[in-house]
Every structure is written in C-alpha cells, then in structure tokens.
N, C-alpha and C positions, 0 to 999 in steps of 0.2 A: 590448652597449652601446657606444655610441662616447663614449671618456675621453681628455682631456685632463691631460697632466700637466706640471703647471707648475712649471717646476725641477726637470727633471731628472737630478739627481747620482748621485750610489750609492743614496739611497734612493727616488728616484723614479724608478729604471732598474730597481732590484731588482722594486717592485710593480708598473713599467709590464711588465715583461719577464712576471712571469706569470700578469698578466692578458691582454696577447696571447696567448702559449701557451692559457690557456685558450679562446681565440677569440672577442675582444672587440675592437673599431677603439680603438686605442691611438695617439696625437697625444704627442710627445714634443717641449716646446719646453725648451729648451737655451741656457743661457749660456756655453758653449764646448765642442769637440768636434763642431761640428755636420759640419766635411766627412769625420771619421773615421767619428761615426756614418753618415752619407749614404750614404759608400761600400762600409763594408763592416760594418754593423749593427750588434745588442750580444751578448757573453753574457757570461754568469751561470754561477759557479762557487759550487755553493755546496754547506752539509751539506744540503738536503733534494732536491738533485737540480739538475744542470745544466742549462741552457739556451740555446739557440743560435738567434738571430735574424737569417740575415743579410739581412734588409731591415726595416728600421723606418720610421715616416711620422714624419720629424725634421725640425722648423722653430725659425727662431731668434725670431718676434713670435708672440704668439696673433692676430693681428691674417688671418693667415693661413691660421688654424686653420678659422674659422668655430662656431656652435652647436653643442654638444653634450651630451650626457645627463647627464655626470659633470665636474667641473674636481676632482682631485688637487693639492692647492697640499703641494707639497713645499719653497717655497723657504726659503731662511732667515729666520727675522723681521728681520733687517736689511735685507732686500730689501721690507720691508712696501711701501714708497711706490711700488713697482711695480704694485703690486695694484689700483691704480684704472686704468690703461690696459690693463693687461693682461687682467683679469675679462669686464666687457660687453661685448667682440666676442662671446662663446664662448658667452655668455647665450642660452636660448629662456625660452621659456614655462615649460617642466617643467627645465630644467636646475638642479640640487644641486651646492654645494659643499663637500668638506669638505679643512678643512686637517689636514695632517697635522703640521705645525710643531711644533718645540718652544715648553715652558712655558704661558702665559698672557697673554693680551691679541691674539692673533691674530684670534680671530673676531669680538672687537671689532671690529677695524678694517677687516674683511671688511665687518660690518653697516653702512658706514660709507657702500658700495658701494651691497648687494642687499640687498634684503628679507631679515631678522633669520630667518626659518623655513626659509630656504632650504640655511642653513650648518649644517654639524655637524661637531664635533671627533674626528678619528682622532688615536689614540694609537699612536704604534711604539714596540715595544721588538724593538728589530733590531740585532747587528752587521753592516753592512755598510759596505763600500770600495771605492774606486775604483783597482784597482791602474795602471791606464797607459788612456789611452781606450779608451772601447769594452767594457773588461773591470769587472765589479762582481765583486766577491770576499762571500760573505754568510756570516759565519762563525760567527755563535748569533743564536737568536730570531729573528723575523718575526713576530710577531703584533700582532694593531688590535685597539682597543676604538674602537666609535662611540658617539656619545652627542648627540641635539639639543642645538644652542646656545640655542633658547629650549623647555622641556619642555613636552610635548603630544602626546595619545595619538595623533595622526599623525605627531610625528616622534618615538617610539619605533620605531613600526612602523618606518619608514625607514629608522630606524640597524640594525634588523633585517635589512633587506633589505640593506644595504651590507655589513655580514658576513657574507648567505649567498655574494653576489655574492664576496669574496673569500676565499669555504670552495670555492668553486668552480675557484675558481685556486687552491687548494691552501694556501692563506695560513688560518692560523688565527686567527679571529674570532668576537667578541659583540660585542651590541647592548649599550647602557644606557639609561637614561632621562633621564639628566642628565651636565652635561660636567665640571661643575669637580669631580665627586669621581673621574675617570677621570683626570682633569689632576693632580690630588693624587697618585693612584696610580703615574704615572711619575714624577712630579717625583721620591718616595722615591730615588729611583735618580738621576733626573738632576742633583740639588745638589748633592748630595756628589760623587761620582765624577767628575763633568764638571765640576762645581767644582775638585776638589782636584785634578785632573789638569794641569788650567789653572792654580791658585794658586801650585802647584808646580815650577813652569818649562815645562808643554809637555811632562809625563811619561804613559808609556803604564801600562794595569793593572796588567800585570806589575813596572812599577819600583815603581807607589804599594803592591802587596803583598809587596812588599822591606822595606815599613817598616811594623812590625807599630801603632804608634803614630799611623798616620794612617789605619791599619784600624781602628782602635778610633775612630778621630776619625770615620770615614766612619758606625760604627755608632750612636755619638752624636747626630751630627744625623742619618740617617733616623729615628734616634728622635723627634726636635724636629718634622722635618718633619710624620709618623704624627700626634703629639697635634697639630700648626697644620690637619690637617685635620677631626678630630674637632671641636677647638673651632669649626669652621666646621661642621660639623656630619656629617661624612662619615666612617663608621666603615673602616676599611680591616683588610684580614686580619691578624693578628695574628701570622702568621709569614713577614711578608711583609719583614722586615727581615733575618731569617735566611737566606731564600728570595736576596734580592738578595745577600749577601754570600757565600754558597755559589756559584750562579751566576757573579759577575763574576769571580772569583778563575779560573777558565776560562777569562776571555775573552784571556790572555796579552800579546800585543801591540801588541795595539788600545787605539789613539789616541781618546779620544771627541773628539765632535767640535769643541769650544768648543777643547780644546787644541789642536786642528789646527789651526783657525784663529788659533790665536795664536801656532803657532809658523810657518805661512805668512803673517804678516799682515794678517789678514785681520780687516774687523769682528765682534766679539762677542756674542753673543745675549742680551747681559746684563739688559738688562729684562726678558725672557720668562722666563728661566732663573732670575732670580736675586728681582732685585729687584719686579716685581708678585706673582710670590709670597709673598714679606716681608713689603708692605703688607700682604698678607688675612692673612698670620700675627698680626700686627701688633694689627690691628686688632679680630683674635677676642683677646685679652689670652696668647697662648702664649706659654710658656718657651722660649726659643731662642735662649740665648747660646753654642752651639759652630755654629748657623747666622749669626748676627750675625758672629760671628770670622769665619767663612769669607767671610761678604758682604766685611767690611774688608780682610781680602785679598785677594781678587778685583779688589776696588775697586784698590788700592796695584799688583796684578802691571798691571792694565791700563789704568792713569793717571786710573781717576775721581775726582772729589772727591766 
C-alpha cells in the first residue's frame, strides 16, 4: 500500500518504520528533523526487534506527497487545525483515514474535512521515544485497535483489514465494530497516568510509583473511568484496571506524553485527553469524583479556568 504518515514523531516513525520493513510505500511528513531524516534515515530500537532504514521518502507539506491509499494521522490533537490543508492533497477516490491520536473529538473534526465513512479510529497503546533524531526508542506495547467512526458492516470489515495490514508488519492488531468503546478502552490508561504525570509536575512512571498514594489515586479513577464507559454503554474487561496497573509499573522512566509536553512547553492535549471525555461521563450521570479532582488539577498545573 502506499501510506502517509502525518506527523511523524516517535509514534509515527515506530509504525511508519514497520510498515516499510514490511514492504509498503511509506511518505513520512514531519514537523522537524526533516534534513537528518533525508540524510541519513530512521531506526528503531526496540523490545520486539530493531530496524534500520537508511532511506526514507521524508517531506515537510502533504502537499508534496500527492494521493495515497492510507493517511496515518499521528499528529497531536493540538495540531487539529492542520488537518484541513493537510488531508485533500493526499485524497483519491478509495483513500482511508485513520487517526491514531489521543482521546476523543479527533475524528470529528476529520469528518469536518472527508466523507464521515472514510475515517476510522486507531487506538495505540505503545511506549515509544524519540531519543536524539532519527532514533525512536520503543520500549512496551505497540498494539492498535481500529474501529469505524460511523458503524457499518463495511467499515468493520475495514478495520479488519487495517489490522491484518499491520499483523503483517508485525504490529499487533484487531478490528472492532465501533470507536468510542475502543476510545474508552485507552482512555483507562490515558487519564490517570498521563494525567497524573502531568498534574504532578512533569513526573515519569517510575517517580508517580514512588508514591504508593497516587497509585491508589491512578486505581481509583480507571475505576471511574471503566463505570463512565459502561454507563455509556461499553462494557470493558474486567481486569483491565489490574492489567494497566501491573503493566505500567514496567514502564520505569517513561515520560507519557502530556507530561513531556509540559515540561518542553509545549501545548496540551487537554480536551481530547481530558475534558470531551468528562462531558460523555458527565452526561451518562457516572460517579467520578477522584476524575473530576484530577480534571481541577490539570486545569490549576496548566492555567485553565
């Protein structure tokens, strides 16, 4: 397939990397590193086997990309307002997109673009880093869930064929049949942790499992989280909060990435991450006053009212 990958950083370098390997026309457009990558490629270091590219097809516009089979939107939902210059070059006929972005309200604003059938939501649950350009560091998880953004027994199939396409590259993947209970599924993980990471000053796993009191906080709300999906109506595993707290306690000193960026400066993903989740909590009537706390500091670390 020929795939575009739009933004990409450590997570869109990890999946662009091995989806070339597997031997697919990979487009990597890039908001910086572009003459390191040019010159001398990417690789990948990682636990499920290294990778070495030294030539990649690196541009800095999609503009230059032209149509292609696949657009990968790896950037951050703070770059959303990107997504209407960037999208319709790369557009044909039969061209799909799926974001892989954190949280909720992405594909909204994708459909904003392109035909609502066209997009479907990947879910990553990946460590991965950028140690110095050029080098991604991938150090737990890599695995996608896809799921149609509007459900329909043709874009199940779909999202079926987007995780054979990257069981093929070696990346583990399923299909679903719908997005928001896939989006519930990571979120478990992504509020708290990447919350508290961030609420916290810009702390890595390892310091937040220093403090056995904000472990208990992080099990609290995926608690909160779990019941705001059910009351939406999405049943999720039931040792899936065990499952996440076993797991991350592993991932040592890895920065998620909301705290990265707030301890580089950088804008925060805070409505995808944080707050349109809330709303749909919100508004199914769930309990979730140790997520409400976290929202208010979040809000206080990084000046919203």
């Amino acid at each position: 397939m020929k795939i575009a990958i739009l933004g990409a950083g450590a997570l869109g370098c990890y999946y662009g990397a091995r989806l070339q390997e597997a031997g697919n026309d990979v487009a990597y457009i890039v908001r910086s590193e572009y003459d390191y990558l040019k010159e001398h490629g990417l690789e990948v270091k990682s636990i499920n086997g290294d990778i070495q590219l030294p030539h990649i097809k690196v541009y800095t516009n999609a503009d230059q990309v032209g149509p292609v089979d696949l657009i990968l939107v790896a950037l951050k939902s703070t770059a959303n307002d990107q997504l209407t210059k960037a999208i319709p070059p790369m557009m044909g006929p039969n061209t799909i997109v799926a974001t892989l972005q954190n949280g909720m309200g992405n594909a909204e604003k994708l459909a904003e673009i392109i035909p609502a059938e066209k997009i479907y939501v990947g879910l990553c649950f990946i460590c991965a880093m950028r140690d110095e350009p050029g080098h991604i560091k991938h150090l737990e998880g890599g695995n996608i869930q896809f799921a149609p953004f509007i459900p329909s027994p043709q874009g199940s199939q779909q999202a079926q064929e987007l995780a054979t396409l990257f069981k093929q590259a070696h990346v583990p993947a399923k299909g679903f049949d719908i997005a928001e209970q896939i989006q519930w599924y990571k979120l478990v993980w992504n509020i708290p942790f990447n919350g508290l990471c961030l609420a916290l000053g810009g702390i890595s796993i390892a310091e937040l499992y220093k403090r056995p009191d904000q472990v208990q906080r992080a099990k609290a709300i995926m608690e909160e989280v779990v019941a705001s999906a059910a009351a939406r109506g999405y049943k999720l595993p039931t040792d899936l909060v065990s499952f996440h707290l076993e797991r991350t306690e592993k991932m040592g000193e890895f920065i998620p990435s909301s705290a990265v960026d707030y301890n580089e400066g950088r804008p925060i993903e805070y409505h995808a991450i944080w707050e349109a989740p809330l709303a749909k909590a919100r508004q199914a009537g769930a309990s979730i006053p140790n997520w409400e706390q976290l929202d208010l500091d979040i809000r206080q670390r990084i000046q919203i009212k």
